[in-house]
N, C-alpha and C positions, 0 to 999 in steps of 0.2 A: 838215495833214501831220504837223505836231511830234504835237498829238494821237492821229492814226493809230500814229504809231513808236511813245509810250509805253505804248500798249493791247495793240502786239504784243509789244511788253518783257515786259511783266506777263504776258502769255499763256506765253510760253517759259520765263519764271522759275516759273510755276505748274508746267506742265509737268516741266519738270526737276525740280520737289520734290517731285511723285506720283511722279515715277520713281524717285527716292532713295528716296523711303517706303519704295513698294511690293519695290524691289530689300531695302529689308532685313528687310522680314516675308515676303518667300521664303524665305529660308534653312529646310531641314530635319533633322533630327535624329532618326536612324537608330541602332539600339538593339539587342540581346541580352539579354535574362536568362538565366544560364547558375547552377547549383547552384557555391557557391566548393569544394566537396569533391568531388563526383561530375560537375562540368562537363558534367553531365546540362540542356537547355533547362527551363526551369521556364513552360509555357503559364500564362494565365490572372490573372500577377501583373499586378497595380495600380499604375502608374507616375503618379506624381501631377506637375504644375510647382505649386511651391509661389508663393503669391502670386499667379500666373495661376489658379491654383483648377481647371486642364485636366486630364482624367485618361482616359489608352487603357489597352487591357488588352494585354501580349502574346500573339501567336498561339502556336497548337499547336508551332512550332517557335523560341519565345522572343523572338520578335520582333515589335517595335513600334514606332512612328513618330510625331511632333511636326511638325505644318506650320506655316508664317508665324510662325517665329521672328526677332524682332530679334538683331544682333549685340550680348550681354549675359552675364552669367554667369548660371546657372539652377541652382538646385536641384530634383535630381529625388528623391521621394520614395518608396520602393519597398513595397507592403505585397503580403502573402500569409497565408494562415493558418499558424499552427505554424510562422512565419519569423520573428525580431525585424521591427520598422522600421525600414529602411535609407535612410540619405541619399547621395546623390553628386552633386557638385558639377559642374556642364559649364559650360566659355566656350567659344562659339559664335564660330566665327572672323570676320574680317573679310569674309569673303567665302566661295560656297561652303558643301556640306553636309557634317555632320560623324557620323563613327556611333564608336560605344561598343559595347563590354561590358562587361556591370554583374556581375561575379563576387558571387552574392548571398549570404551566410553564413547557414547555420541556426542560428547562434549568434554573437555578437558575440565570446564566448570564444574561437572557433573559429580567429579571426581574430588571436590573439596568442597561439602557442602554443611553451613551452618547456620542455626536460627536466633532470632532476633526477637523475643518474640513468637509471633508467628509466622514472620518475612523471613523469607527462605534468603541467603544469601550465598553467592559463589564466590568463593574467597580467589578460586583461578580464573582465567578466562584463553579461550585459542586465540592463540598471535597469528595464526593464518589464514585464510578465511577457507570454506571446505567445498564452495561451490563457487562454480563459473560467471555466476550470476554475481551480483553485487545485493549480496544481503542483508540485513540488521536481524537479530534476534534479540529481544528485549524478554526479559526474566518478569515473575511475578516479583522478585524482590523488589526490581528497578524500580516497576512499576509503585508498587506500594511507597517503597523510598521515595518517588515522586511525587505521593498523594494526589496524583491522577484520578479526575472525578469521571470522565469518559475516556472513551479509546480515543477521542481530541487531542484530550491532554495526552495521552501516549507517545503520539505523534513526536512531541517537542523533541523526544531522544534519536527522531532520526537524522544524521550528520546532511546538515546544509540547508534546515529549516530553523527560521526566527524563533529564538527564543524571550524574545520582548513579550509575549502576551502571555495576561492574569488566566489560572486554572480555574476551569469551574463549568458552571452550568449557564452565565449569564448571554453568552451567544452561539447561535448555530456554528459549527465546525466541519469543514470540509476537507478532505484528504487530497493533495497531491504530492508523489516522494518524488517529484523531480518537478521541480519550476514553482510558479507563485500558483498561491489558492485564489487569484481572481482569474488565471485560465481556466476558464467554463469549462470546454471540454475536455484540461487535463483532468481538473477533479471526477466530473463523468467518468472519465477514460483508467480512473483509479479502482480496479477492484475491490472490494469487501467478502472477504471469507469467512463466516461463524462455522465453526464446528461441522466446516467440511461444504458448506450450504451460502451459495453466493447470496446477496444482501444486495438484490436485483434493485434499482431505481429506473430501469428501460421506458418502463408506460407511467412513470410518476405526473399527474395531471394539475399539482398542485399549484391553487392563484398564487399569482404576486401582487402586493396593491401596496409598499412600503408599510412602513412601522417598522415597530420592532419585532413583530411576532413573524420568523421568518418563515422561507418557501426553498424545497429543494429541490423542486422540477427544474429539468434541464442541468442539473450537476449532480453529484455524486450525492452519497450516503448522510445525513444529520448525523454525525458519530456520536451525538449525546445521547441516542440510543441505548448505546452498547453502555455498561458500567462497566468502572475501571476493576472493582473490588473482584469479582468474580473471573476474570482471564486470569490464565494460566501461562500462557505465553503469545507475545505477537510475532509475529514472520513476517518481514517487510521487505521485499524484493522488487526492486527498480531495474525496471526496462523491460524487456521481450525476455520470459521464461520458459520453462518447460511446454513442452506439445500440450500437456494435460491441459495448459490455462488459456482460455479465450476471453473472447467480447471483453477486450482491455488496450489502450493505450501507453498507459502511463507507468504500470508494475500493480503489483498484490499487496493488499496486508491479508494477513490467514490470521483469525483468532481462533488460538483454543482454553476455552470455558474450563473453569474445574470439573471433573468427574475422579469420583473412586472416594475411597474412604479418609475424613478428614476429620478432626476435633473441631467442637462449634464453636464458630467463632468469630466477636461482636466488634464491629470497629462503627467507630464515630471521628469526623472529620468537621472542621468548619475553617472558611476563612472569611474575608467581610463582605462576598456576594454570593456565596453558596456554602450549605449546611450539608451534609449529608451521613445517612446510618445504612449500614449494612449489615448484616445474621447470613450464614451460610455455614454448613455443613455437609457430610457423607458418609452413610452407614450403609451395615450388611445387614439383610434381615434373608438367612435361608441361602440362597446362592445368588441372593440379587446384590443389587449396591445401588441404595439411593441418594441421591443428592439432591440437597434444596439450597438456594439461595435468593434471598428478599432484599430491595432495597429501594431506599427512598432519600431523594435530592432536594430541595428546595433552592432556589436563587431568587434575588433579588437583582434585577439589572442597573435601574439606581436607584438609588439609597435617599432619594430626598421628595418622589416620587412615589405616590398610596397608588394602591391596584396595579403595581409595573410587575408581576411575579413571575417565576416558572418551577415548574413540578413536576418530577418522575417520579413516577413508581415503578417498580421491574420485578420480574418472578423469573424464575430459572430452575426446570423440575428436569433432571436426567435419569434415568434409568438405565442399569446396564447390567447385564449377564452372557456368561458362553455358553456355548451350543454345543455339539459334538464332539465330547471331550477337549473341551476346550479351544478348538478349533478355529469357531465363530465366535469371535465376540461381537456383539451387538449392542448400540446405546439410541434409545431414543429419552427428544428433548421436547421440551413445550418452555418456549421464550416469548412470554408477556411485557409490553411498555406500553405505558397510559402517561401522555405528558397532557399537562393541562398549564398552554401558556396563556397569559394573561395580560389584557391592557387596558387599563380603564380612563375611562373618558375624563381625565383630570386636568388637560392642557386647553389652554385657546380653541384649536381647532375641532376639541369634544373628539379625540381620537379613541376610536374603542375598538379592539380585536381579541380573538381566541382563537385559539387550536385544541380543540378537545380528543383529538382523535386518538387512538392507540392500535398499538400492532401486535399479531399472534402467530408468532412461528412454530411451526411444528415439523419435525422429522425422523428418519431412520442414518444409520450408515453402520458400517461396519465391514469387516475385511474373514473371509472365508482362505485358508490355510491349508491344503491337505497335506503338501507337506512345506520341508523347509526351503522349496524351490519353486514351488506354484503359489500364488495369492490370489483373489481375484474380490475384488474391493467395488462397492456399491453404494451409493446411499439415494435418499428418497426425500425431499421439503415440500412443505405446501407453506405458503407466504399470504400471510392477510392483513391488512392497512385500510381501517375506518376512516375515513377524511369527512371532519365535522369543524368545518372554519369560519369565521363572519369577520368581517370587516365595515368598520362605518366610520365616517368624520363630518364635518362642517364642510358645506360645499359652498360659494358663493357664486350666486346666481340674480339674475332681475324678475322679479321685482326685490327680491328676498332672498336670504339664506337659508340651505333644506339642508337635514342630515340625511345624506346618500349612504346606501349599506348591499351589499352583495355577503351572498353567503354560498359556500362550497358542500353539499354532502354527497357521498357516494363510497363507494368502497374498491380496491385497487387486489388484484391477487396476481401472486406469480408461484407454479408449477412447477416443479421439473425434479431431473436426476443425474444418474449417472453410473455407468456400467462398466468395469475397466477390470480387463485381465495382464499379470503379470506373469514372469516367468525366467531363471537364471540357467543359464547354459555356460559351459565352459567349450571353444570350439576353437582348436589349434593355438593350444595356451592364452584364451583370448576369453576373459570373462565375459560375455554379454547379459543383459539386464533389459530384457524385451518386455514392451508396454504397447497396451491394444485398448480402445476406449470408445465410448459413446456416451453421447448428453444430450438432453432436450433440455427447452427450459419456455412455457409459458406465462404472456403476460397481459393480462386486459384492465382493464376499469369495468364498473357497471354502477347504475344508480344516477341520481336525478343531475348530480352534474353543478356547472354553475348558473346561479340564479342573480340577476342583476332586476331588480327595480327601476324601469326606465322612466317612469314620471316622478323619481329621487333619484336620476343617477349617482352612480359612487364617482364617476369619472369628471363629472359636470354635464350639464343639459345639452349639450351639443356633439357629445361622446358619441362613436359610430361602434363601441363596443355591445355586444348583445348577450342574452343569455345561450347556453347551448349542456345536452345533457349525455353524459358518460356513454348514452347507448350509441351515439354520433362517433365516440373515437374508435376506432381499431383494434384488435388484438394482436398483439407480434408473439411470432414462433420461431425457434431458434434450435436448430437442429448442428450434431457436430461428430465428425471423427477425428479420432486421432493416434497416430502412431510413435512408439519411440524406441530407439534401442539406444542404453548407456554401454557401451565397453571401456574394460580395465584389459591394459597390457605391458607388455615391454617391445619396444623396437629402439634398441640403444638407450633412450632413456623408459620410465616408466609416464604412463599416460592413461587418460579418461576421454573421452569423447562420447559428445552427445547427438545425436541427428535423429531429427522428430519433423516431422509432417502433421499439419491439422487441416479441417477442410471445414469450414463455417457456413452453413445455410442459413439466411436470413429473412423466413419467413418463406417457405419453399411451398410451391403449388403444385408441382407435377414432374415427370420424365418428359426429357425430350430424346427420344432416340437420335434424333439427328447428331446430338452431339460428342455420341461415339467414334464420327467422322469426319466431322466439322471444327470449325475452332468452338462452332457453340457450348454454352453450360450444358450438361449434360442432365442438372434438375434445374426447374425454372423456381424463381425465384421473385418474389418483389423486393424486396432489399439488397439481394445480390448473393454471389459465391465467392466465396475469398478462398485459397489455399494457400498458405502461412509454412515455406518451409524455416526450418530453425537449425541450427549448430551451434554447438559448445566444445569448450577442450579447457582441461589442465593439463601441460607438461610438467612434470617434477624433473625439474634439471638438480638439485639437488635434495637431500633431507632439510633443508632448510630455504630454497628459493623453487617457488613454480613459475608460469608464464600460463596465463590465464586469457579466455575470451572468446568471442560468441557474434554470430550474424543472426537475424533472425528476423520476421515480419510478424504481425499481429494485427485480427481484424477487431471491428468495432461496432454494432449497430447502431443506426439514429437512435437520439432519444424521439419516444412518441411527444414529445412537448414540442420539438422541430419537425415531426411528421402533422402533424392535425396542430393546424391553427383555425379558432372557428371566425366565421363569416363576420365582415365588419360593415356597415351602415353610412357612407358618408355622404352628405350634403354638399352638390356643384351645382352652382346656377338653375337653384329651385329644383333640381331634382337629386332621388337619391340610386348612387350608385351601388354595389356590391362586388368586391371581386372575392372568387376563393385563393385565400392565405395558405391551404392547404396541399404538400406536397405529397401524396400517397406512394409517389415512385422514387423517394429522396433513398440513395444509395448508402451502404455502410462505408465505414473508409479502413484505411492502412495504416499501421506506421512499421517504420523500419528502421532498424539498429545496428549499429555495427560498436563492439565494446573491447576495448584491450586491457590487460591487468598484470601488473608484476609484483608479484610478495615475496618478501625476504627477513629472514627469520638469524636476528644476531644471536651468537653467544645463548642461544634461549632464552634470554634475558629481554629483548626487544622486539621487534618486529618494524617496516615499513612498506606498506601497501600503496601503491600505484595502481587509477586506474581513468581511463578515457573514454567516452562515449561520443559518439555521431548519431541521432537519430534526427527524421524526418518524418512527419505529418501529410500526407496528401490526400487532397480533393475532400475535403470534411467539410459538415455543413456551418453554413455564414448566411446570416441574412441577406438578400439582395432586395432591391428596392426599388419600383414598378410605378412609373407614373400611371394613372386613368388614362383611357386609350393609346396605349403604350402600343398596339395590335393595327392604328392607322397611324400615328404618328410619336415615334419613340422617341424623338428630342423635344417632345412638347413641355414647358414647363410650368407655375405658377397653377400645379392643377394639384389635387389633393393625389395621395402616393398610398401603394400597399406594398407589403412584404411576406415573401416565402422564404425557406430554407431551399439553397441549392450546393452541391457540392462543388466548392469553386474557392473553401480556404486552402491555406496549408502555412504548415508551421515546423521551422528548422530549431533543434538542440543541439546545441554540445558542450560540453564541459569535461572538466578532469575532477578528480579528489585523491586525498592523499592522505593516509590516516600513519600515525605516528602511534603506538601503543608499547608500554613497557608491561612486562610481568607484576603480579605482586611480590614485592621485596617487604620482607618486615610488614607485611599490611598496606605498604604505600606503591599505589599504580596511577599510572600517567597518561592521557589520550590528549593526543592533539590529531583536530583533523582539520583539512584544508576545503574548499568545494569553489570553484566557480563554474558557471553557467552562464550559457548564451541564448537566449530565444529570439528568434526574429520570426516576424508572422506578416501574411498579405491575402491574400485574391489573384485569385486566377482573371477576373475580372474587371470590367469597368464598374465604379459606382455612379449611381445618379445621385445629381444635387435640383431639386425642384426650384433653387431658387438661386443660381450662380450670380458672382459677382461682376458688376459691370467692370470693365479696363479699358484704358486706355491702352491703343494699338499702336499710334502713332507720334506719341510721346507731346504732346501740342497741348496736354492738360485738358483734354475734352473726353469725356468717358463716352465711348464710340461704340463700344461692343460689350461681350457679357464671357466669362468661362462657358465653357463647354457643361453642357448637361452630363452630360457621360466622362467621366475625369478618372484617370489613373492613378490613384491616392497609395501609388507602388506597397510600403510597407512601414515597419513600427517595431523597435527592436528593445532590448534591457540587455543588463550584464550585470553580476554580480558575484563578488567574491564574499565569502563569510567563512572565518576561521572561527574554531571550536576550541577552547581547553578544558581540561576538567582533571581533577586530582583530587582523588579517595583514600579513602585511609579504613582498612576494616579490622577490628580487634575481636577475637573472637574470645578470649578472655575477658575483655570489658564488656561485653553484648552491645558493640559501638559501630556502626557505618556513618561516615560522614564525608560528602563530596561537597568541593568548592568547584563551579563553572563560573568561566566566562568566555562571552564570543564578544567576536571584534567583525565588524561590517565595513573592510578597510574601502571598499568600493561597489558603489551601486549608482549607476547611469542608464537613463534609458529615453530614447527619441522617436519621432516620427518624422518618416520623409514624404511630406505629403507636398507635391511642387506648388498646389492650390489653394495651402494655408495663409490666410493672414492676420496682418498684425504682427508688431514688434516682437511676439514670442513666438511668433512661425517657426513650427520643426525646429525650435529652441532643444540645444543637446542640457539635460537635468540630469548635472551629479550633485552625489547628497552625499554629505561627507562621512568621516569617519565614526562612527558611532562602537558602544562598549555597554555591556550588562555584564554583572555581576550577579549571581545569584549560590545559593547553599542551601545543602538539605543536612541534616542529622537522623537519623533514627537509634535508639537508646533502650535497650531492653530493663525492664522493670523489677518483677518477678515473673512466677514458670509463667509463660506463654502469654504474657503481657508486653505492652511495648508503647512506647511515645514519639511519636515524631514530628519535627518540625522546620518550614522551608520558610524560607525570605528569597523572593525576588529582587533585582535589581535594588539587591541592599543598600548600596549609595546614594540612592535616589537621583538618581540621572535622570534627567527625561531625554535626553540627547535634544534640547532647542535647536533649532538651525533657522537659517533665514531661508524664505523661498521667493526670487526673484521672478520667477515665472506668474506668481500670482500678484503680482504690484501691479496697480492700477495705472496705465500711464494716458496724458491727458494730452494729444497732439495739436489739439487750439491753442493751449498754450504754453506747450511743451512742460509742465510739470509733469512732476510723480504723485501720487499720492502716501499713502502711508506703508512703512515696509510691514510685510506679511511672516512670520514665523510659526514655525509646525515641533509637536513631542515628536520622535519617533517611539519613544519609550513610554513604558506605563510609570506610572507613579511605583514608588515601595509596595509590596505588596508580599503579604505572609499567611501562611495555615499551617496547623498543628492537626493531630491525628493522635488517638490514644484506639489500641484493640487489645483485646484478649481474648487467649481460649480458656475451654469448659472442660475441665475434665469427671465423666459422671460415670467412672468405672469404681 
């Protein structure tokens, strides 16, 4: 009997302890992903329990769910693409189920935000970076804290570009985020995005004829264009991106413009070569929201020199409302710049130029919604650029000296769009993020073109240059598809991966059936068909390190400046010859990428990013160079010579960087980052030399024979390391930002191996030593919505002197030297202040 009692003891005390179990791994845990800005449902994010290793995705309307939870505190780990990775802490009550929302930030920044003023400032920032790409995101604060006069100056914050040059309006500026802004065709090969709408330069026709008032035909965008005062954010993405982005080489910058409701508000900026005021606002009237922004730049290039000016003005009108319960939103823009550069004939040579011309952008975009799982995103630009330029100087000539003057007018437009459907699936625990897309984009000139005075040439009287008019150039069309799917999953670790196809038509004329069966294009094309496949991936090997990186291709068309060269004039032995410089059948080219990355994320306290790039350049256009009767006799020389563009360059990159970044502690954060790069560039080709030197073959001191017309002048390479520091300090009780930078240029060398060089500095290897800037910004709030701020460049005033031995004159009759040569690399001290305020008129 005792037996029997103790058997049924132990039975109910069992009992009772599966029940206790079981009652505390019921408990469930009910959830929300909701966007922390637009409290828009975010479907499809990746909710991880850390330690349990368990991961559901939320549904279409951000919701998700955790069964047979113990009562315990849990960490839930949030990931998405293009989101940081988010933690949030849940204790799970004693009893009963518990639900959340997880307000998710697209940016950690986002999530501590304070003004200055009216500079927005982010007091955190992500220590990891959120895409596979190697990106920069630059803030309107930065921006403002930099008193950035164009999206030029913007530039200066992206890691591995000089920071030696004065802000302002005083010279043209050209964008490349990877390599030097004298590669032509990276800056070309640099895209420009306003507010969704590429910032096309493809058919830019613009003369060059020196001075100062410059020419952006044949490379990228004038960024002084664009005013600093009015972005809201830049996106600067280096290398081979997403499927979505074409006709690029080099990477993106994406700007976006203010829109939406804003207090009015008046800033004034000056330093000792450029002035500049801004006014911008954004109100609701009814269910719209407009926004205006005006501004006006003035520079002086130097300061000791009457009539040397330049002047922008810019207008910025956006409109925006939804549509179908909110569904649609919609924003159209009208973006006006009238620069009026200026050069008056005050020197010796009576040099005198303008550029009168201004530009008028106009467009749609917008994204249609029906629900939280479909999107299907559009927008529409038309692009207009008046070209009103003259140029004239002191020409000498016999009997006399004339003033030669050519002058440019006409007008440049570029069309186009883009049609792109999205769509979120979750398919065998496997989020997919499917993208489907199409673009055109048109580009001509029309109007009288250039006009040269040939009984005053510009060139001098013997100039084989002519006039010729805008109806003479071509129009280029640019058609495109493209595919992409991002998936989020788990297979042992958690992961993203990106695979995108694009297919570029460049200037397409018809179907070729045959090419259904053949290796042939299947549309024909005069510039060519490029298919561009791409890949990306982050592994998160842990919450705090990933393994990042991407292969990927990208095409690029000619510019029409290397398509259409017009007909040149030259005089050979009493007669005048003519050949066409123009290549109507010059191909687009490629480049291609291969990029590695590893982030690792200390204590939350630090972070260090590693990352390597490979890319290569093929078959892009290079001048080549054509002796007269090249067609009976191609080693003929001593005869006058023409030039076309043919596809026969290429050019190899690579480098590493290495960015060091701490948290903000107490208001104080720390950025060191590392960059070096390698460019080395050649020809597929022979060049010709019209007038080779004679040599000695036989060594007897008798010059016997001559180089080769046709010479392999192989290649020509640089290197260069430039390390970044920078250390901020932000008080949000004192209304205080203030960064001190300095970069260091521990190494920069660069040569040619040309075997048919001469002279003592032949393919002379040119390293320039170690150089240092210093520079700081302050910005200092005043009263409400006021603010002052103030920068000094290269505070020490370093010019960095150095010697340059490559340019010393040396005298082989009688073996001297002449006098040694030395170069700044640094600008002189150089400082601007900034004072703005808003208006409050409630």
């Amino acid at each position: 009997m005792a037996r029997t009692f103790i058997s049924l003891l132990i039975l109910l005390v069992n009992i009772s302890l599966t029940t206790s179990i079981y009652s505390q791994t019921t408990t469930r845990l009910k959830g929300q992903v909701l966007d922390m800005e637009s409290l828009e449902p975010l479907p499809g994010t990746m909710i991880k329990l850390q330690k349990l290793e368990r991961v559901v995705f939320s549904d279409r309307n951000g919701h998700f769910e955790f069964r047979d939870l113990g009562r315990q505190r849990y960490l839930l780990e949030c990931i998405l693409p293009t989101y940081p990775r988010y933690i949030v802490p849940v204790q799970m009550p004693a009893d009963g189920d518990t639900t959340i929302t997880i307000y998710y930030p697209h940016s950690i920044a986002a999530s501590d935000v304070f003004e200055i003023g009216g500079i927005k400032v982010e007091a955190e920032r992500d220590l990891l970076p959120k895409e596979y790409t190697a990106t920069t995101r630059i803030s309107s604060g930065e921006i403002e804290n930099l008193q950035a006069s164009s999206l030029g100056d913007v530039l200066e914050m992206i890691p591995g570009l000089e920071k030696s040059n004065r802000l302002g309006l005083d010279k043209a500026i050209f964008a490349n985020v990877r390599g030097s802004s004298t590669d032509r065709l990276g800056t070309f090969g640099t895209k420009i995005i306003l507010d969704e709408a590429p910032f096309s330069n493809n058919a830019n026709m613009q003369m060059s004829a020196g001075g100062t008032v410059a020419s952006s035909a044949g490379l990228g965008i004038d960024l002084r264009l664009i005013p600093a005062d009015n972005i809201e954010s830049v996106e600067v993405i280096r290398g081979v991106p997403s499927a979505k982005y074409g006709d690029l080489t080099s990477g993106i910058i994406k700007v976006t413009t203010f829109s939406g409701i804003r207090s009015p508000r008046l800033k004034v900026k000056s330093n000792p070569n450029t002035t500049e005021a801004n006014f911008g606002t954004g109100f609701n009237y009814g269910n719209t929201v407009y926004n205006f922004n005006l501004n006006y730049g003035y520079s002086e290039r130097e300061l000791r020199k009457e009539g040397d000016e330049f002047h922008r003005i810019n207008g910025t009108f956006i409109l925006s409302r939804k549509f179908l319960n909110e569904k649609l939103p919609l924003k159209w823009k009208v973006f006006a710049t009238r620069l009026i550069d200026e050069e008056k004939p005050t020197d010796i040579r009576r040099t005198s130029a303008y550029n009168r011309g201004y530009t008028i952008n106009t467009g749609f975009w917008g994204d249609y919604a029906p629900s939280n799982i479909k999107t299907y995103k559009s927008n529409l630009y038309f692009h207009y650029t008046r070209k009103n330029t003259f140029r004239s100087k002191l020409v000498e000539a016999d009997p006399r000296a004339y003033i030669g003057a050519l002058k440019m007018i006409g007008d440049e437009l570029n069309i186009g769009g883009r049609f792109e459907a999205n769509r979120k699936m979750i398919l065998s625990s496997v989020v997919h993020e499917f993208m489907a897309g199409v673009e055109f984009q048109y580009d001509n000139n029309f109007g009288d073109g250039l006009f040269i005075d040939t009984t005053h040439h510009y060139y001098g009287p013997d100039s084989p240059k002519r006039s010729y008019s805008f109806d003479e150039v071509p129009g280029m069309t640019q058609a495109a598809l493209y595919l992409e799917d991002r998936f989020t999953g788990k297979l042992g670790k958690e992961f993203t991966i990106v695979l995108g196809l694009r297919w570029d038509l460049y200037k397409p004329k018809g179907l070729n059936l045959s090419g259904l069966w053949t290796a042939e294009d299947f549309v024909k094309t005069q510039h060519g068909s490029f298919l561009s496949p791409r890949i990306g991936w982050m592994i998160y090997l842990s919450p705090s390190t990933q393994f990042r990186g991407g292969y990927g291709k990208a095409a690029k068309i000619p510019s029409m400046n290397y398509i259409f060269t017009p007909k040149e004039f030259k005089l050979h032995k009493l007669e005048y010859y003519s050949y066409d410089q123009s290549n109507f059948d010059l191909q687009g080219y490629y480049v291609e990428e291969l990029k590695l990355g590893l982030d690792q994320k200390m204590f939350d306290l630090f972070s260090l990013t590693l990352e390597g790039y490979y890319s290569w350049r093929d078959n892009e256009p290079n001048p080549r160079t054509y002796p007269f009767f090249y067609e009976t006799n191609p080693d003929t020389f001593w005869v006058p010579t023409y030039s076309l563009y043919e596809n026969v360059g290429w050019e190899q990159q690579r480098g590493f960087e290495a960015t060091f970044m701490t948290r903000s502690i107490n208001g104080i954060a720390l950025t060191v980052n590392a960059t070096y790069r390698f460019n080395r560039s050649g020809s597929h080709t022979l060049s010709y030399n019209s007038n080779p030197d004679p040599i000695d073959t036989d060594g007897d001191g008798i010059l016997d024979s001559r180089d080769p017309t046709w010479q392999d002048t192989r290649d020509n390479w640089n290197k260069k390391l430039l390390i970044d520091y920078r250390i901020e300090y932000r008080a949000k009780s004192l209304g205080l930002w203030f960064q001190m930078i300095a970069q260091q240029i521990p190494m920069y060398q660069l040569k040619s191996n040309n075997p048919y060089e001469k002279g003592i500095w032949a393919n002379y290897l040119r390293k320039y030593p170690n150089n240092w800037v210093f520079n700081f910004r302050l910005s200092k709030s005043l009263w409400w919505g006021s603010e002052v701020s103030l920068y000094v460049n290269n505070f020490i005033d370093d010019r960095g002197i150095y010697e340059v031995p490559w340019r010393r004159q040396y005298y082989p009759d009688t073996g001297t030297w002449g006098r040694k040569v030395y170069q700044s690399r640094n600008n002189s001290i150089f400082w601007g202040f900034e004072f703005s305020t808003k208006f409050d008129f409630k």
